[in-house]
C-alpha positions as CSV (number, residue, x, y, z in Angstrom):
1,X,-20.7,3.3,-2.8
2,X,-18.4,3.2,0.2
3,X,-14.9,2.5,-0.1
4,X,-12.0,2.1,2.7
5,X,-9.3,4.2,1.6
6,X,-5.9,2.5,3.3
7,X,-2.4,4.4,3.4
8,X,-3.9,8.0,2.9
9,X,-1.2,11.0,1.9
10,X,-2.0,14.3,2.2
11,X,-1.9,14.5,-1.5
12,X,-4.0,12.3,-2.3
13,X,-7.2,13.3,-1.0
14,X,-8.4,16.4,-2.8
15,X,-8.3,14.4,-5.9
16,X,-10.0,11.4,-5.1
17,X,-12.4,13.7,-2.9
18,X,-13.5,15.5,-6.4
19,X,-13.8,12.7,-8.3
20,X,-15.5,10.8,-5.9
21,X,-18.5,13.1,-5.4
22,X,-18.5,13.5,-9.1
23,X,-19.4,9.8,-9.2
24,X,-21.2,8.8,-6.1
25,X,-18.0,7.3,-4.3
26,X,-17.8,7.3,-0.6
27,X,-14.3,7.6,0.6
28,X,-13.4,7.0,4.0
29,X,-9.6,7.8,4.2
30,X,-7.2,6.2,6.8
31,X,-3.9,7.0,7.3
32,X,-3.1,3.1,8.8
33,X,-1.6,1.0,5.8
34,X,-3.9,-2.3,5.1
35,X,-3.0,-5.3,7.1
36,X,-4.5,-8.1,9.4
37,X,-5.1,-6.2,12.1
38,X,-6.9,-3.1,10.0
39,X,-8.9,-4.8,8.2
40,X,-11.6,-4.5,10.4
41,X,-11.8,-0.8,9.7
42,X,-13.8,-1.9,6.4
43,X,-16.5,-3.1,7.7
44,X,-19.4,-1.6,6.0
45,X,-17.8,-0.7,2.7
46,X,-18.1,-2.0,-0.6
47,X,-14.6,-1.7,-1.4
48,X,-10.8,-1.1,-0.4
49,X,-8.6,1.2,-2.4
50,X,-5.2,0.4,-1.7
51,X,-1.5,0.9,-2.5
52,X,1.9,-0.2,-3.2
53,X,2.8,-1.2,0.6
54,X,-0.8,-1.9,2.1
55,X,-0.7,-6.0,2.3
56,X,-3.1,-7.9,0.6
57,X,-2.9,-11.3,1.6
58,X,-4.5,-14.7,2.0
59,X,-6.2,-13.4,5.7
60,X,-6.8,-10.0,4.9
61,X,-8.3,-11.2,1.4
62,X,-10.3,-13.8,3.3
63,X,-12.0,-11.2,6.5
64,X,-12.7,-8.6,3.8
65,X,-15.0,-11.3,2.2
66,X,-16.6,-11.9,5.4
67,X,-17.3,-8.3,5.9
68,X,-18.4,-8.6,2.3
69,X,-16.1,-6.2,0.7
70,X,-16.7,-6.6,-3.2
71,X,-13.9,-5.2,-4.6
72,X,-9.7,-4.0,-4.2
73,X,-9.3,-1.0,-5.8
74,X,-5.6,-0.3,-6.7
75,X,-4.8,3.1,-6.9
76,X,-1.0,1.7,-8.7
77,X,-0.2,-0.4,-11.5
78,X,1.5,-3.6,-9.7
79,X,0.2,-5.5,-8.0
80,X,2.4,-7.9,-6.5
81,X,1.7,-6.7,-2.8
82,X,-1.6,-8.4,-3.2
83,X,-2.4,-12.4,-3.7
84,X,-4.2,-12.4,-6.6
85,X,-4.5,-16.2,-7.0
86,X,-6.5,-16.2,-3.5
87,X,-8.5,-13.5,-4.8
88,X,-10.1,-15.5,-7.3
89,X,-13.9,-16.8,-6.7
90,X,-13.9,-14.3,-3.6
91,X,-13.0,-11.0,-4.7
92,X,-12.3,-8.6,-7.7
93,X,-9.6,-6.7,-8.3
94,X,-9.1,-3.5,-10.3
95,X,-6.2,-1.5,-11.1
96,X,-4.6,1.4,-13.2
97,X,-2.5,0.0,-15.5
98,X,-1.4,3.4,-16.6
99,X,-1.3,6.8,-15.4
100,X,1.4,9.0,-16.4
101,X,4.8,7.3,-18.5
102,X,5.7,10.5,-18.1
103,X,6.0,11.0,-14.9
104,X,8.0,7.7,-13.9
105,X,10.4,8.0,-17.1
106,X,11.2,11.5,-16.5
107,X,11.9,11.4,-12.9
108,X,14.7,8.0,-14.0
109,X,16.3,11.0,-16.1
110,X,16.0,13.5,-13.4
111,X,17.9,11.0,-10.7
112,X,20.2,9.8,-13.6
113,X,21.3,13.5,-14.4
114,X,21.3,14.0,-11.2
115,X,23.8,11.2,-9.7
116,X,26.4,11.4,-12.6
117,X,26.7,15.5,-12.8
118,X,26.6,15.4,-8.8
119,X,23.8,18.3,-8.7
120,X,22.7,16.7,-4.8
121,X,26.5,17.3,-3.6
122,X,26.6,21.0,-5.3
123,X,23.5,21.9,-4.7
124,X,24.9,20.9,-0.7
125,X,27.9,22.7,-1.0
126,X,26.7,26.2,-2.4
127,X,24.3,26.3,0.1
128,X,27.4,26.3,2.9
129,X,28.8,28.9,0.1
130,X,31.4,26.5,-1.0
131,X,31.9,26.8,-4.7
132,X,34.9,24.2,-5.7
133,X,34.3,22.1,-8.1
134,X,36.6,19.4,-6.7
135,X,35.0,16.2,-6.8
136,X,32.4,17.2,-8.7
137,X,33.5,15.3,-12.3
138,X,30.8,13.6,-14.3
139,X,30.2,12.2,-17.4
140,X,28.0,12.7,-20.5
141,X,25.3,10.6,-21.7
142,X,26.0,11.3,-25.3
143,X,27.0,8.2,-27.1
144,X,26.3,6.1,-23.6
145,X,24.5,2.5,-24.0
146,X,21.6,2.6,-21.7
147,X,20.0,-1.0,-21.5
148,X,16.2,-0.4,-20.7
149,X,14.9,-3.8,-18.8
150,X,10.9,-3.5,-19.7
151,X,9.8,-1.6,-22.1
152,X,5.6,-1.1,-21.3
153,X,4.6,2.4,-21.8
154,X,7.5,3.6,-19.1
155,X,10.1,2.0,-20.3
156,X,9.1,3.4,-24.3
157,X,8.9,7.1,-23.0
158,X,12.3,6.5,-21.0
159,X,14.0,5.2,-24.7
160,X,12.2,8.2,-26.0
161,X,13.9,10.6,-23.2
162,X,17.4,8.6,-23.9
163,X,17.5,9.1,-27.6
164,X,16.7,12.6,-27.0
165,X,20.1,12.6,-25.1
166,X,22.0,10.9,-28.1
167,X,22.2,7.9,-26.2
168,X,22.5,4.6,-27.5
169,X,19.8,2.3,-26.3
170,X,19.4,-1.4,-25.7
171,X,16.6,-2.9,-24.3
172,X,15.5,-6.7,-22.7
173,X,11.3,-7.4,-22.6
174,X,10.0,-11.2,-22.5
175,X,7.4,-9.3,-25.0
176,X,9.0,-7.0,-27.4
177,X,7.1,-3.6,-28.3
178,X,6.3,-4.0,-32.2
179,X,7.2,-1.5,-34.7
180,X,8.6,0.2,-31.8
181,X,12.5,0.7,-33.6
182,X,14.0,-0.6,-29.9
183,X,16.5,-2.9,-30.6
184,X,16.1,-6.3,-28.1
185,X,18.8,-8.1,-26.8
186,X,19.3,-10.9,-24.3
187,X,19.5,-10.3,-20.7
188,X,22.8,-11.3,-20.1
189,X,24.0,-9.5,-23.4
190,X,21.9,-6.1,-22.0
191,X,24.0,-6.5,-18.9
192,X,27.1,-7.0,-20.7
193,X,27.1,-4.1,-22.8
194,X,25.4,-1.3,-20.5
195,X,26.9,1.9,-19.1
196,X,24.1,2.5,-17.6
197,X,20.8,-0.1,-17.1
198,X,17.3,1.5,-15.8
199,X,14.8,-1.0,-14.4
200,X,10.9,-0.4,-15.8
201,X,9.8,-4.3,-15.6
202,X,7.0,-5.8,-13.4
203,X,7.9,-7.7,-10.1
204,X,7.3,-11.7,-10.4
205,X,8.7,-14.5,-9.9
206,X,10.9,-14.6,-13.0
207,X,11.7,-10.9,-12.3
208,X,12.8,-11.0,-8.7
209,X,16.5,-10.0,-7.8
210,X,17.1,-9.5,-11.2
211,X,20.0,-7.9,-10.3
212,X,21.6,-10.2,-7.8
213,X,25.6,-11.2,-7.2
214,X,26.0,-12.9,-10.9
215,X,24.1,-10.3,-13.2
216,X,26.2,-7.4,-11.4
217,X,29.4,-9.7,-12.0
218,X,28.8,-10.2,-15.8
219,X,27.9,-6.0,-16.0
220,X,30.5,-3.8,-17.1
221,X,33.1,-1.7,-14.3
222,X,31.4,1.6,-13.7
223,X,27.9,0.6,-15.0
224,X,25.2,2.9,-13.1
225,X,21.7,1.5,-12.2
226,X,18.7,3.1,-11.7
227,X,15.6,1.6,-10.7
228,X,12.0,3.5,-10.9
229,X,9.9,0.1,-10.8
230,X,10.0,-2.0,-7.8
231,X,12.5,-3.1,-4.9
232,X,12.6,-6.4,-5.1
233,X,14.3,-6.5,-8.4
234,X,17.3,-5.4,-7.2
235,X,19.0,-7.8,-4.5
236,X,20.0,-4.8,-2.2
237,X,22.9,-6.9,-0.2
238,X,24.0,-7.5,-3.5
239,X,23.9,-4.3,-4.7
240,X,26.2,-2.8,-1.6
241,X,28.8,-6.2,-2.6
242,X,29.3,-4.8,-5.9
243,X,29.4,-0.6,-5.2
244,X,31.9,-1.5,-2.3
245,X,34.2,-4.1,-4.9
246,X,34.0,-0.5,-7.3
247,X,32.2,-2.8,-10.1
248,X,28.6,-0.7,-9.9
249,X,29.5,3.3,-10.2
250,X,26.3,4.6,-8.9
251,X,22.7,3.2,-8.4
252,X,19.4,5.4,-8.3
253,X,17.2,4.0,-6.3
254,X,13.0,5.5,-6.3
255,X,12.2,1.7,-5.0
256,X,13.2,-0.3,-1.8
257,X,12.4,-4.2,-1.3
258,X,11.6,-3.9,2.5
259,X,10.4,0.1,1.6
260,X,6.6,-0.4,3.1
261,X,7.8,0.5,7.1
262,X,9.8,3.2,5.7
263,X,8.9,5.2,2.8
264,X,6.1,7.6,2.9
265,X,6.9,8.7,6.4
266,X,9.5,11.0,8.3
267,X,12.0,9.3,10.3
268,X,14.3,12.3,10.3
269,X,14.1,12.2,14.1
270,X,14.3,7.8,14.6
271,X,17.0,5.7,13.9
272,X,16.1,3.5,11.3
273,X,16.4,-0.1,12.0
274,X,17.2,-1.2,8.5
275,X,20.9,-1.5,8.3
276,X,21.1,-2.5,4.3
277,X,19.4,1.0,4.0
278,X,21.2,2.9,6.0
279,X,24.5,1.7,4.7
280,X,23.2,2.3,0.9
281,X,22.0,6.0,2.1
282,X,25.8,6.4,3.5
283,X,27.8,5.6,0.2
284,X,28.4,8.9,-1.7
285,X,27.3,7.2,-5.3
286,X,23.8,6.0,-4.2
287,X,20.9,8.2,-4.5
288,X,17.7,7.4,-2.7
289,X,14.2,8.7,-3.3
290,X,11.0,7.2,-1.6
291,X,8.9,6.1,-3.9
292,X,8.2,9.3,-5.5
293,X,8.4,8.9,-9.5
294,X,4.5,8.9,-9.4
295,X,4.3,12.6,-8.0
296,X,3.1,15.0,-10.2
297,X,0.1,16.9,-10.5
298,X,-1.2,15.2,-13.4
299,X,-0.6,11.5,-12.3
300,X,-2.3,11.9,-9.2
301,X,-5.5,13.1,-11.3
302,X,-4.8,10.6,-13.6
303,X,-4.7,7.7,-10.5
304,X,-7.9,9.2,-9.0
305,X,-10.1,9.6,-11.7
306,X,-9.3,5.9,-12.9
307,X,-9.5,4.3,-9.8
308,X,-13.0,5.9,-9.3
309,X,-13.8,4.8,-12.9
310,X,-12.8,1.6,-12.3
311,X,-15.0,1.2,-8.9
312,X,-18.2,2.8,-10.9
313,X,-17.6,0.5,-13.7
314,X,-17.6,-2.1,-11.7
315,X,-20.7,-1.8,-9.5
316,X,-23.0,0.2,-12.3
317,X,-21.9,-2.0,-15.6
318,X,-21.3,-5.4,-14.3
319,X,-17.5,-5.5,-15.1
320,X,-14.5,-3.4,-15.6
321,X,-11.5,-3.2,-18.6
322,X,-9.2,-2.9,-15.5
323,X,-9.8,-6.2,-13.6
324,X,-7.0,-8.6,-13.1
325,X,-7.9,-12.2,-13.3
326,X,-6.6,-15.2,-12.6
327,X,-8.8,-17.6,-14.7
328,X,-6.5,-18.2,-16.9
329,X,-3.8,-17.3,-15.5
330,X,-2.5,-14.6,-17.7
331,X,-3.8,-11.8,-15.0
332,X,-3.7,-8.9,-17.0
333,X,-4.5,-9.9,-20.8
334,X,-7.4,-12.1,-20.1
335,X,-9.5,-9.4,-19.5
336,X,-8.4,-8.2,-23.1
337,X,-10.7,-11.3,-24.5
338,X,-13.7,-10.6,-22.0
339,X,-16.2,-8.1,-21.3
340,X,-17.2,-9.6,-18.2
341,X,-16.1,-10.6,-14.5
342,X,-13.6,-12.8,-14.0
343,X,-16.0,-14.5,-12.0
């Protein structure tokens, strides 16, 4: 089985390259992100394995079927970067719903810690031997309400970390974790009553700018955001309206809406063209990562070895646990019902 391998990182080709030839899968890596004009390079294959910023769209969906790709293999749980409703009748798609909770929840913590003890702006200073501690005031979490928007396996080990802490934890999921002990509240009382509100939901349509000009406006003075999940929940003009009128204290950002030109890469020597990034990266309470809650040793295995599950599954067995469908519409628990195809 050949696959086209899009967006390729140094780190992740000695896993996929093991599991791979474990399992009689083909990878032929390229460093040029999925689009329109690189499609093309999967001619040949059986499959694409893609991620979070290759695009996936109506025409690129459409001239892998004429090369007669089979299969989009998601190395990432979402999936909103591809169009799954076009995919169905033409194409199957496969992802990996979970990895490592661990890694994700624990690197919120990390940037949360981070941010309101101001490690990044000592760890700066002592490294220029200055050692005041002006400026450097924070808060403890002890006794904090954290409001916890999602609450899938991420968002559950993040609660987990946040009791662990002493913290007081609120949470907001359209499907509530059973037996789980989280107490559920409304969005707008989740807003309301957070110090500090960490994003671990899905990007959708009912999901999209979540936190926008009238959910920052109802949060409390101070309040601190962190999001580990995906960009386009946050509305980042927004976000910058509300840290400049001193209402949001701080915001932790992994994620970036227009992130796909920008993240992964080293720009260190360009100027970057994205102004709304570039005045977020400038204000002293907003902490920027790219993308890189995933990144640890054991979720990259963990990606890898799934993904090439998935693809085997797939092509030996006739179908795959990890397909998202759009028969019915409910994408990812329809295949929960089925142990076949979507098509």
């Amino acid at each position: 089985m050949k696959i086209a391998f899009f967006d390729t990182k140094q780190y992740d080709v000695p896993s996929f390259e093991k599991f791979g030839k474990e399992s009689g899968v083909d990878f032929k890596f390229f460093e040029t992100k999925l689009s329109e004009d690189t499609a093309q390079l999967a001619n040949g294959c059986e499959g694409v394995c893609v991620f979070v910023n290759d695009s996936v769209n109506s025409a690129v969906i459409d001239r892998l079927c004429e090369m007669g790709v089979k299969i989009i293999a998601l190395r990432c749980a979402g999936y909103n970067n591809v169009d799954v409703k076009h995919c169905f009748g033409k194409i199957h798609v496969l992802h990996v719903p979970a990895y490592s909770p661990y890694a994700v929840a624990e690197h919120t913590m990390a940037m949360l810690l981070t941010s309101i003890r101001r490690i990044h702006k000592a760890y700066d200073r002592t490294k220029d031997f200055n050692f005041s501690l002006n400026g450097l005031t924070g808060f403890e979490l002890h006794g904090r309400t954290v409001g916890v928007v999602g609450t899938g396996r991420i968002g559950r080990v993040f609660v987990d970390i946040c009791r662990g802490f002493g913290m007081n934890v609120i949470a907001y999921d359209k499907f509530p974790a059973e037996g789980s002990g989280i107490k559920y509240v409304t969005k707008d009382e989740l807003f309301e009553q957070s110090d500090i509100i960490s994003l671990h939901c899905p990007l959708n349509d009912e999901s999209y700018h979540m936190i926008n000009e009238n959910s920052i406006a109802k949060m409390k003075k101070g309040v601190v955001i962190v999001n580990t999940s995906r960009g386009a929940l946050i509305d980042a003009e927004a976000l910058l309206d509300g840290i400049k009128e001193r209402r949001v204290g701080a915001a932790c950002l992994d994620v970036y809406e227009e992130e796909a030109d920008i993240f992964f890469e080293d720009y260190s020597g360009h100027i970057v063209a994205d102004d709304t990034l570039a005045r977020l990266i400038t204000m002293p309470n907003v902490l920027v990562t790219s993308h890189q809650a995933f990144l640890t040793e054991e979720a990259l295995a963990n990606i890898a070895e799934t993904t090439v599950k998935n693809i085997t599954q797939f092509f030996e067995s006739g179908s795959c646990p990890n397909e998202l469908c759009y028969r019915c519409g409910s994408v990812e628990n329809c295949r929960k019902q089925r142990a076949e195809r979507c098509f």
